[in-house]
C-alpha positions as CSV (number, residue, x, y, z in Angstrom):
1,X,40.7,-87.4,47.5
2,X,41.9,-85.8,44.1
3,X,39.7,-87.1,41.0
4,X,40.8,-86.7,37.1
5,X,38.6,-86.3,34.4
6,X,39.7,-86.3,31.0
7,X,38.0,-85.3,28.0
8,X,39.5,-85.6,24.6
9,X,38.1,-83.4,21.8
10,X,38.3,-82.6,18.2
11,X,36.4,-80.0,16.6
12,X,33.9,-80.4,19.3
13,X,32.4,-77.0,19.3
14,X,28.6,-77.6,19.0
15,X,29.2,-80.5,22.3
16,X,31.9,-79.2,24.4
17,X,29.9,-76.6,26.6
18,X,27.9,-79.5,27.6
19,X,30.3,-81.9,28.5
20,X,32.8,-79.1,30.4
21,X,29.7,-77.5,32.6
22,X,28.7,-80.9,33.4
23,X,32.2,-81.4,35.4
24,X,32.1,-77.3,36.5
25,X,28.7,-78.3,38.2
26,X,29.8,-81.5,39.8
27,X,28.7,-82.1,43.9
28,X,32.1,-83.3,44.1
29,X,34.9,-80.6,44.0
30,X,38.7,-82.0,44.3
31,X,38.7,-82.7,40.7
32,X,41.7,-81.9,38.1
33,X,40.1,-81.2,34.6
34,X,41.9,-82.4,31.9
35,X,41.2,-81.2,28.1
36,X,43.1,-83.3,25.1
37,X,42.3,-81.6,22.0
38,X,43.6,-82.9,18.7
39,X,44.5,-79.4,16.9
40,X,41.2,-78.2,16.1
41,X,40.5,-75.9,13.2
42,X,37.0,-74.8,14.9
43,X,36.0,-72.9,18.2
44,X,36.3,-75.7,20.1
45,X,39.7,-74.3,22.0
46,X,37.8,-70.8,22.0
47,X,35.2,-72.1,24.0
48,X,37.6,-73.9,26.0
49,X,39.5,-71.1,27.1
50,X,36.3,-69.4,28.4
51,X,35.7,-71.8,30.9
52,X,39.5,-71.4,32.4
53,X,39.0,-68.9,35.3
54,X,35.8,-71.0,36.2
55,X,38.0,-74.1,37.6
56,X,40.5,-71.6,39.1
57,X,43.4,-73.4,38.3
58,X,42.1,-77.0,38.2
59,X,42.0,-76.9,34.2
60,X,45.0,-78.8,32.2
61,X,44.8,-78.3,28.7
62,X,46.4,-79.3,25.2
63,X,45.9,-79.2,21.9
64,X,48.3,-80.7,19.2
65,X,48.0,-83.4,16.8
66,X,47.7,-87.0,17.7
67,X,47.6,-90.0,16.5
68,X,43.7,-91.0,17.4
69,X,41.2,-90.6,20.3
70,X,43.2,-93.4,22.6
71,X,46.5,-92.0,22.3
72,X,44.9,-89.0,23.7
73,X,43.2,-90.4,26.0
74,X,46.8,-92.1,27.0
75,X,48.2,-88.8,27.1
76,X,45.7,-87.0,29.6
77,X,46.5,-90.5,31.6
78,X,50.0,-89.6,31.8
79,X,49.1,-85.6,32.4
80,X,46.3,-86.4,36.0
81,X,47.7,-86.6,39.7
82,X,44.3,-87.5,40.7
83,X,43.7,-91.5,42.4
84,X,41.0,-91.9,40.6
85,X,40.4,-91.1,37.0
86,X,37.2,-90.3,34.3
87,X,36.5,-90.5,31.1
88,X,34.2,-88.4,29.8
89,X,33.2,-87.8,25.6
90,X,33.4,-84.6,24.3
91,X,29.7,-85.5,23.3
92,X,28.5,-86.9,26.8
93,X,27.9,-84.7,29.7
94,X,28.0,-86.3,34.1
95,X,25.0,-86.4,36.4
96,X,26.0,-83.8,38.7
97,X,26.5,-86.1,41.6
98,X,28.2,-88.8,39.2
99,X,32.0,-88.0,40.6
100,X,30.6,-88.1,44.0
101,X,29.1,-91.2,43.6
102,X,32.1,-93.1,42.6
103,X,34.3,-91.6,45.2
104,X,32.0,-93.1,47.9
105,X,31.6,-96.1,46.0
106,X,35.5,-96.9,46.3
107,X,37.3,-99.3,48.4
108,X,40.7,-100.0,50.1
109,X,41.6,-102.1,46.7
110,X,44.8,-100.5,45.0
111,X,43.6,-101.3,42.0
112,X,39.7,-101.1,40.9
113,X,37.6,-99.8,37.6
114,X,34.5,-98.9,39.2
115,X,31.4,-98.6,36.7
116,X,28.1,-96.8,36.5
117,X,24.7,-96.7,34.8
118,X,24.6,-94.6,31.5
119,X,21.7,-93.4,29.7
120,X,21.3,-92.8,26.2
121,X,20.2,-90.2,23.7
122,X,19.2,-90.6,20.2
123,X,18.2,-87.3,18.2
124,X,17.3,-85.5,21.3
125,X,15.3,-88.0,22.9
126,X,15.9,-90.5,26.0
127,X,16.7,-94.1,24.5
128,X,17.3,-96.2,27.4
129,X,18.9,-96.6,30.4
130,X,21.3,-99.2,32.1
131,X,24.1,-101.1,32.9
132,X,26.0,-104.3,31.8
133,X,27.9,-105.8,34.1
134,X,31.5,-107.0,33.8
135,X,30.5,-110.7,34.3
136,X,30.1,-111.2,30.6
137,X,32.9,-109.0,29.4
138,X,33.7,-111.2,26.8
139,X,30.0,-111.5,25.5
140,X,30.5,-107.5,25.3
141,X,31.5,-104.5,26.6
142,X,30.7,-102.5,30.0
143,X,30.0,-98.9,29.2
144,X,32.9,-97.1,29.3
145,X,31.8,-93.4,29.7
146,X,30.5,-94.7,32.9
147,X,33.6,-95.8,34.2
148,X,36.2,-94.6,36.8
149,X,39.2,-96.3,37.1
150,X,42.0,-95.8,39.9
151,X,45.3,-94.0,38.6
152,X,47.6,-97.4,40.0
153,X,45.6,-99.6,37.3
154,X,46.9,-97.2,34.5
155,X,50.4,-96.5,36.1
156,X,51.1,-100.2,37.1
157,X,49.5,-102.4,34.5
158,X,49.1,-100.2,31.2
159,X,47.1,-97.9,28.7
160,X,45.5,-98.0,25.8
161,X,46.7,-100.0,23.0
162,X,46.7,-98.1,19.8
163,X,46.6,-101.0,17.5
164,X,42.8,-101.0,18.0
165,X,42.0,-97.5,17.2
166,X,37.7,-97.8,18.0
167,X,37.7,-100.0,20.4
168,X,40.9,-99.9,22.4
169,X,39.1,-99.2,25.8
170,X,37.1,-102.9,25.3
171,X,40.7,-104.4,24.8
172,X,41.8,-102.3,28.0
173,X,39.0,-104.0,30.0
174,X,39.9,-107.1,29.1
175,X,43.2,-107.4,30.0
176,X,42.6,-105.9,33.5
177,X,39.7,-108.5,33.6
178,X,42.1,-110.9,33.6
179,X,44.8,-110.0,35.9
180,X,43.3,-111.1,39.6
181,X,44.2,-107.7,41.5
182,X,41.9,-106.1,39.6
183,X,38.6,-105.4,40.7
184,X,35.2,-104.3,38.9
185,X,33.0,-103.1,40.9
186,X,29.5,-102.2,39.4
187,X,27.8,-98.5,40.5
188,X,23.7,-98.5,40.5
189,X,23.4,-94.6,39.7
190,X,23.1,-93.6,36.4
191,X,26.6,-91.7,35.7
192,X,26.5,-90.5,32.7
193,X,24.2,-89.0,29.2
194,X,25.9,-90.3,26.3
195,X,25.3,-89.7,23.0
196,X,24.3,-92.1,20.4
197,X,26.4,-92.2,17.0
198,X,29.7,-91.2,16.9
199,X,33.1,-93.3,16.0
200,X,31.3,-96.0,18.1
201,X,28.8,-96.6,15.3
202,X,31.1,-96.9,11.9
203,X,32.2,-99.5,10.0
204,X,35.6,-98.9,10.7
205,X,34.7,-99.0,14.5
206,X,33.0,-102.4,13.7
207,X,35.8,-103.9,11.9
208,X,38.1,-102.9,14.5
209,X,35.9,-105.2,17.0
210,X,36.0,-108.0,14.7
211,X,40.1,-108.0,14.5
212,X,40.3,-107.5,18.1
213,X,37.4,-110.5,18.9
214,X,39.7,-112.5,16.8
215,X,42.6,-111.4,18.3
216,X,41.1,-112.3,21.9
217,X,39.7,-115.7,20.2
218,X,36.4,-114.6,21.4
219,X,35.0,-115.3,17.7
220,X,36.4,-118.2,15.6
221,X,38.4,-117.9,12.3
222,X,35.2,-119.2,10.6
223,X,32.9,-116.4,12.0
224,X,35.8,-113.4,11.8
225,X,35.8,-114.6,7.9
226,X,32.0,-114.5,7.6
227,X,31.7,-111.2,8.8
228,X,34.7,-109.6,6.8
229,X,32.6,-111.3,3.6
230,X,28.9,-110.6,4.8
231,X,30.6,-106.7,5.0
232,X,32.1,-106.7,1.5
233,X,29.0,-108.1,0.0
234,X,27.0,-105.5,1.9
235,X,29.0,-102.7,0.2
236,X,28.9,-104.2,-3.3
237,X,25.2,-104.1,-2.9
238,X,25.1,-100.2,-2.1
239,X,26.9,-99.6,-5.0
240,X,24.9,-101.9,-6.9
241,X,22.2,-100.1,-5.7
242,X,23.7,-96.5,-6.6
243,X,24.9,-97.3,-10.1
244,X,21.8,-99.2,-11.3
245,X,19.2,-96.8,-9.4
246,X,17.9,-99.7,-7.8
């Protein structure tokens, strides 16, 4: 059975080897390798490129402007044949049995996001590892890099919404969450390394989850305003802090 795996990239040079030997290596081999690359103005595409004759024609790749990391990620959607589909960071690398894994892990359902164990690094160093199960998706969110999800789920009942431009792929999960053809099915293997930091870790990324809790009434009015305040008041502090040299 064909697989997908997308990775979308900007001026991802120092990570990218990384992430693309981690698919070249997989135990799995019927797998379509997408690369989305947002116009880099590094040697990310050089390094790219290098790796083209290694997947011997399995390698799709583009690189033009876009309009953040979940329109591409909605673009390489559009771009894979494969029936089931990964995404993987340009800063996260597979087990090399992790495609594997989730192929055997499938079932008849037509539509079905099946997810893994990840473990986390932090400076070089093994943080933890684990899953969270979909059961409490709207406490928070499964991890994503560890996720497959079958090509009809995409096709049939949508994308990525760009209004949330951090955490589109915790809206994603749960609206298919609440349509009842969907199934989740959780993986025990650890899937995926992912790296610690990143957009995920902003304050843009964590005021994007506060609009979009609101949005999905998982956090009142009250609390969405205490937060947006507690934020504010934690930035006039810094600069409190830089002006006064306190």
């Amino acid at each position: 059975m064909p697989v997908s795996i997308i990775t979308v990239c900007y001026n991802s040079e120092k990570t990218i080897a990384q992430t693309i030997g981690s698919v070249l290596d997989q135990t799995y081999h019927d797998i379509e390798y997408i690369i989305v690359d947002g116009n880099s103005t590094d040697n990310t595409m050089k390094i790219v490129e290098a790796y083209r004759e290694k997947f011997a024609g399995r390698l799709k790749v583009v690189s033009e402007p876009d309009r953040g990391i979940y329109d591409a990620m909605n673009k390489g959607i559009r771009m894979a044949s494969g029936e089931l589909i990964g995404i993987l960071n340009s800063d996260d690398y597979y087990e090399k049995n992790a495609v594997e894994i989730m192929v055997n892990a499938m079932t008849e359902d037509r539509y079905q996001i099946l997810y893994g164990e990840m473990r986390t690094w932090r400076n070089g160093k093994e943080e933890s590892v684990g899953l969270l199960t979909h059961t409490f998706l709207r406490d928070r969110m499964i991890y994503h890099p560890a996720c497959f999800v079958t090509r009809a789920v995409y096709r049939d009942l949508g994308g990525f919404d760009l209004r949330y431009p951090s955490v589109a792929d915790y809206d994603f999960m749960l609206r298919m969450a609440e349509k009842r053809e969907v199934k989740f099915y959780p993986v025990y293997h650890v899937i995926t390394n992912f790296t610690a930091g990143g957009m995920c870790a902003t304050e843009t990324a964590y005021l994007d989850l506060l609009k979009m809790q609101r949005n999905w009434n998982l956090i009142s009015a009250w609390e969405y305003n205490k937060q947006i305040m507690v934020n504010k008041l934690y930035h006039l502090f810094c600069v409190g802090k830089r002006i006064f040299g306190h």
